[in-house]
C-alpha positions as CSV (number, residue, x, y, z in Angstrom):
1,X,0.0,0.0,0.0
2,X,0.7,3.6,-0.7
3,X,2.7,3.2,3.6
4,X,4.9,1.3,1.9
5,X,5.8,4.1,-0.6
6,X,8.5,6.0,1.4
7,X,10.4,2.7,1.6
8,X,10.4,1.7,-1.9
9,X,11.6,5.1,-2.8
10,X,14.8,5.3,-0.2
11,X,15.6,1.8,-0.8
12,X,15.4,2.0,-4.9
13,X,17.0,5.8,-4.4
14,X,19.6,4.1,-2.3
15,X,20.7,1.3,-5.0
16,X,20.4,3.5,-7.8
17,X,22.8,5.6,-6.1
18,X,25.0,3.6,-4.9
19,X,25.8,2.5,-8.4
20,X,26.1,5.9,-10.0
21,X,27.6,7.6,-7.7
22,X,30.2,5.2,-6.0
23,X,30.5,2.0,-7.7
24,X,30.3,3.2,-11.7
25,X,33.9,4.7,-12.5
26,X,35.0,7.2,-15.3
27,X,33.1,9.6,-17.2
28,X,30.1,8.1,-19.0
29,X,29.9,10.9,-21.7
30,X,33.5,10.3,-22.6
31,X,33.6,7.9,-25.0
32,X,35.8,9.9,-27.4
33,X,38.0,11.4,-24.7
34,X,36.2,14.8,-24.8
35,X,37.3,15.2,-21.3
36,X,40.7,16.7,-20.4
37,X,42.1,14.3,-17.5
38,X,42.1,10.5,-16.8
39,X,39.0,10.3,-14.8
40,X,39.0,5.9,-15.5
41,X,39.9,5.6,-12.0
42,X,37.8,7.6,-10.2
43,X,34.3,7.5,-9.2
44,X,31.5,10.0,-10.0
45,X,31.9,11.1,-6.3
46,X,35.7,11.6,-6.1
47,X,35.1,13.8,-9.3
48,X,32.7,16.2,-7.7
49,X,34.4,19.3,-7.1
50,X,37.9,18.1,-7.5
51,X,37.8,16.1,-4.6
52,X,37.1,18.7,-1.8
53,X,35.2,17.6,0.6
54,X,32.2,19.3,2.7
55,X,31.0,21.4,-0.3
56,X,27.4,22.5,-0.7
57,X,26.9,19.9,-3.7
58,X,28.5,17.2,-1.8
59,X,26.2,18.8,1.5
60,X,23.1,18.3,-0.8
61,X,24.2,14.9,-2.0
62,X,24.1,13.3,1.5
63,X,20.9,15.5,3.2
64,X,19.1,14.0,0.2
65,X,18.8,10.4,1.5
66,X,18.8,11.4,5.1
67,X,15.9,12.9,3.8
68,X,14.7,9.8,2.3
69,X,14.9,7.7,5.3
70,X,13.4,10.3,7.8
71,X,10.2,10.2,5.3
72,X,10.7,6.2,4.7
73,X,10.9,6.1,8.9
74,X,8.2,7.9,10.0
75,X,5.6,6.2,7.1
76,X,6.1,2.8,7.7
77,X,2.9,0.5,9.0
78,X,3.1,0.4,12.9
79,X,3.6,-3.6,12.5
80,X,6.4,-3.6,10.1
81,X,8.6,-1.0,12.0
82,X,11.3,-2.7,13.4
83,X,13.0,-4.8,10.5
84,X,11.9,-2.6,7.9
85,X,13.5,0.5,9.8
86,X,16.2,-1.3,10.0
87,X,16.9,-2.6,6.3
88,X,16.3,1.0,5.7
89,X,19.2,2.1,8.2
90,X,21.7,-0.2,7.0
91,X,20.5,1.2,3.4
92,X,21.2,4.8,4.6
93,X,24.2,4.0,6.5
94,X,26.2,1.5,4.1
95,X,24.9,2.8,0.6
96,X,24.4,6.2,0.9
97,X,26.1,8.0,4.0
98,X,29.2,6.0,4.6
99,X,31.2,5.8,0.9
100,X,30.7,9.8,1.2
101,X,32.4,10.7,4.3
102,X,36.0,12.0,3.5
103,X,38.4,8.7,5.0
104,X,36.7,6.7,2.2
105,X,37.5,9.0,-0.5
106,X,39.4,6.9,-3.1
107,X,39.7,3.8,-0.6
108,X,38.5,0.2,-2.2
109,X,37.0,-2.2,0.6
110,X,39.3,-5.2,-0.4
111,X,40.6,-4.1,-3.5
112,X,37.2,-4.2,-5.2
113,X,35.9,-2.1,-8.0
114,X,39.7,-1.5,-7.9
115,X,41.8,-0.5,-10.7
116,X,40.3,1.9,-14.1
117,X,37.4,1.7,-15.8
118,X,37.2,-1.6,-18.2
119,X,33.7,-0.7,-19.9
C-alpha cells in the first residue's frame, strides 16, 4: 500500500545511487575522450568538485537520503517498523552516508571495484 511508498523510494533511491555515484567509474559521456584528464579511476563522487570535501553539492548529496529515510521512517505501518526501519538504516548508513564521508575518498573495501574503468 501507498505506507509502503516511502520505503520503496529510499531503498530503490539508495541502489540506484550507490551505483552511479560510487560503484560506476570514469566519465560516461567520454567515450571519445572529450574530457581533459584521466577520470577511469575515479568514481563519479571523487570527481565532484575536485575532490574537496564538505562542499554544498556534496552537503546536498548526502541531506538528500537522510531525507529519504526520515520520510521512509516515519511512514512505515506500525507492525512492520522494526525490520523494515532497520533494512532501511543499513540502506542509509552503508549505501548512501558511509562511501561519502571524507576517509573513504578513493579507498576500495578489499581491492574491489579497484583499478580503471574496463567498460
Amino acid at each position: 500500500g501507498p505506507e509502503w511508498a516511502g520505503t520503496w523510494l529510499h531503498l530503490g533511491h539508495s541502489a540506484v545511487t550507490f551505483y552511479l555515484l560510487h560503484w560506476m567509474k570514469g566519465s560516461p559521456l567520454d567515450d571519445h575522450n572529450i574530457v581533459d584528464g584521466d577520470y577511469s579511476a575515479m568514481t563519479f563522487w571523487e570527481q565532484i568538485d575536485d575532490g574537496k570535501q564538505w562542499t554544498p553539492a556534496r552537503k546536498a548529496m548526502t541531506a538528500i537520503p537522510i531525507a529519504l529515510f526520515l520520510l521512509a521512517a516515519n511512514t512505515l505501518p506500525t507492525d512492520a517498523q522494526e525490520p523494515t526501519w532497520l533494512l532501511n538504516l543499513f540502506a542509509l548508513c552503508v549505501l548512501c552516508v558511509l562511501p561519502k564521508l571524507p576517509f573513504m575518498h578513493g579507498v576500495r573495501i578489499f581491492g574491489i571495484n579497484g583499478g580503471p574503468r574496463t567498460y
